[in-house]
C-alpha positions in Angstrom: -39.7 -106.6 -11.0 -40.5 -107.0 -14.8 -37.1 -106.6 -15.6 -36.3 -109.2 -12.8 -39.3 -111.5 -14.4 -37.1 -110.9 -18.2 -34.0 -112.0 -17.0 -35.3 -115.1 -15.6 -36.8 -116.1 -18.8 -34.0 -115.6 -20.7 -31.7 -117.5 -18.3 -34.3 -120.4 -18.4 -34.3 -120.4 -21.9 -30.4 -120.3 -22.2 -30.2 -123.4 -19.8 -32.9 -125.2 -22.4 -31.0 -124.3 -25.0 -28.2 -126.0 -23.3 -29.8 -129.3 -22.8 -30.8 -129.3 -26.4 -27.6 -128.8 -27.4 -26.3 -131.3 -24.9 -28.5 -134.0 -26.8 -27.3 -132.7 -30.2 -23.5 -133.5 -28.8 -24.3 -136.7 -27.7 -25.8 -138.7 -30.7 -26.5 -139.3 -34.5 -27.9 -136.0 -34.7 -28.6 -133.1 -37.2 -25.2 -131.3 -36.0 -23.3 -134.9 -36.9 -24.9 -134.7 -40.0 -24.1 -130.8 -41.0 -20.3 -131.1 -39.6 -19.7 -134.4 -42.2 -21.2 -132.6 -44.6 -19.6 -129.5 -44.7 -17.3 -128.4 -47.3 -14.5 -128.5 -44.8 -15.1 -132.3 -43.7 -15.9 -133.4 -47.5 -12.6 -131.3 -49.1 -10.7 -133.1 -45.9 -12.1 -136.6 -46.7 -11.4 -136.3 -50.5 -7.2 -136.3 -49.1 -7.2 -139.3 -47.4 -8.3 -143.5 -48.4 -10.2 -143.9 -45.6 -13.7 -144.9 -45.5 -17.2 -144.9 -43.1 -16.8 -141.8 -41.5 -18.2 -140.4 -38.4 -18.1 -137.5 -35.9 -16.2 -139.2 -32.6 -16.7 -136.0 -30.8 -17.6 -132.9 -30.2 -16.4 -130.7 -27.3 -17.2 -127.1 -26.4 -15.0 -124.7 -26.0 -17.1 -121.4 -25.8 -20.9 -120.1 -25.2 -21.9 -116.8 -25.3 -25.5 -114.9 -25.4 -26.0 -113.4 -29.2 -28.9 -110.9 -30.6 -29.6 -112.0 -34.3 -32.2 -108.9 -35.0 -35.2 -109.6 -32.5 -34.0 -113.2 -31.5 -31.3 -113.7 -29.0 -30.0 -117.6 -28.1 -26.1 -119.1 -27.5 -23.3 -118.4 -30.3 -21.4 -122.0 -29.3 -18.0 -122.4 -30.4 -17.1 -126.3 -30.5 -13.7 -128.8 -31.7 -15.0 -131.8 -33.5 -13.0 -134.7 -34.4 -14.2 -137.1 -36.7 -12.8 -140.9 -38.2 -13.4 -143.5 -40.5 -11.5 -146.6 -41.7 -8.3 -146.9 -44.1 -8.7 -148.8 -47.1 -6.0 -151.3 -46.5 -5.7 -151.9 -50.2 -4.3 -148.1 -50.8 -1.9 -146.2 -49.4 -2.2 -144.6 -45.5 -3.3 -141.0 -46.3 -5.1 -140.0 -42.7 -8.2 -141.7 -41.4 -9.1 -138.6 -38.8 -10.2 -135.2 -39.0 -10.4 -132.4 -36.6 -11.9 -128.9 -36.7 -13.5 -125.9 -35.4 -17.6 -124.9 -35.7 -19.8 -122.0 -34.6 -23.3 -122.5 -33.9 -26.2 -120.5 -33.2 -28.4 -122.4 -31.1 -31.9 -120.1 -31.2 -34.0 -119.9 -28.1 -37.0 -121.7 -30.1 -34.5 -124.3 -29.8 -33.5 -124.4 -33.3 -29.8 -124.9 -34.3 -27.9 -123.5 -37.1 -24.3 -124.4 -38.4 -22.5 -121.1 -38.8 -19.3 -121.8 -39.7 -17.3 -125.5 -40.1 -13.3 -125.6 -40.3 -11.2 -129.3 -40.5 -8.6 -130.6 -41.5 -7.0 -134.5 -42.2 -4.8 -135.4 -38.9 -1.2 -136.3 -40.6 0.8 -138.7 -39.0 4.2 -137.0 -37.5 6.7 -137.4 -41.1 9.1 -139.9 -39.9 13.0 -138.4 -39.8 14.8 -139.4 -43.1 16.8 -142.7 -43.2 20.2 -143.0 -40.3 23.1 -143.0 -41.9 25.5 -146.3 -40.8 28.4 -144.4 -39.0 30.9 -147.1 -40.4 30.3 -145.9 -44.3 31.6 -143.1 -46.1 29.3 -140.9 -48.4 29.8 -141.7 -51.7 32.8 -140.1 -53.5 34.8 -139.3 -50.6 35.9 -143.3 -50.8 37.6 -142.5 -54.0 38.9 -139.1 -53.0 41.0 -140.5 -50.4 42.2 -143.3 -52.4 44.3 -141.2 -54.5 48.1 -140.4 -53.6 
């Protein structure tokens, strides 16, 4: 029964966790904050000539129980995706990040950043210039030319 009574309590406390986490994914919020202001988002930013950025969203992809010496809570593995606006007086160099985060989301409710990943979203490179099927490459004009 007491082990019944345990179980309980840590599922209840896994499911608050949850909601808290659900609030932290929803808004202008401390995990918003930590994710643009990670080394990963801020080396990422510093590549492009955009501006204003912001966390657009956050999705998670795994949850799973974790023991960190006598306090237990969720290890939450999440993509994030982030934008801001291009400087239309420079050059387009990406105006959109995405990346990876792990976050340890106590049972006191407390969340920690673990780990942060990103990256600038290039644009596809666009296929070098068509070649005009009615002109010769240079050189072969004058090759042909001669008797």
């Amino acid at each position: 029964m007491e082990r019944q009574t345990a179980l309980k309590d840590e599922i209840k406390a896994a499911v608050d966790a949850l909601r808290n986490l659900s609030d932290e994914l929803s808004s202008d919020s401390y995990l918003h904050q930590a994710l643009m202001d990670s080394d990963a988002a801020c080396e990422a930013i510093s590549e492009t000539n955009a501006f204003g950025w912001g966390v657009d969203e956050i999705d998670v992809v795994s949850v799973e129980p974790w023991l960190v010496g006598p306090v237990g809570g969720l290890r939450v593995t999440l993509d994030w995706r982030a934008s801001g606006d291009q400087d239309q007086d420079h050059m387009y160099c990406g105006d959109a990040i995405t990346g990876k985060a792990v976050v340890f989301l106590g049972e006191d409710g407390t969340l920690t950043v673990e780990k942060v990943s990103g990256g600038v979203v290039r644009p596809e490179e666009p296929e070098g210039p068509e070649e005009p099927e009615d002109v010769l490459p240079v050189g072969k004009a004058e090759l042909e030319a001669k008797p």
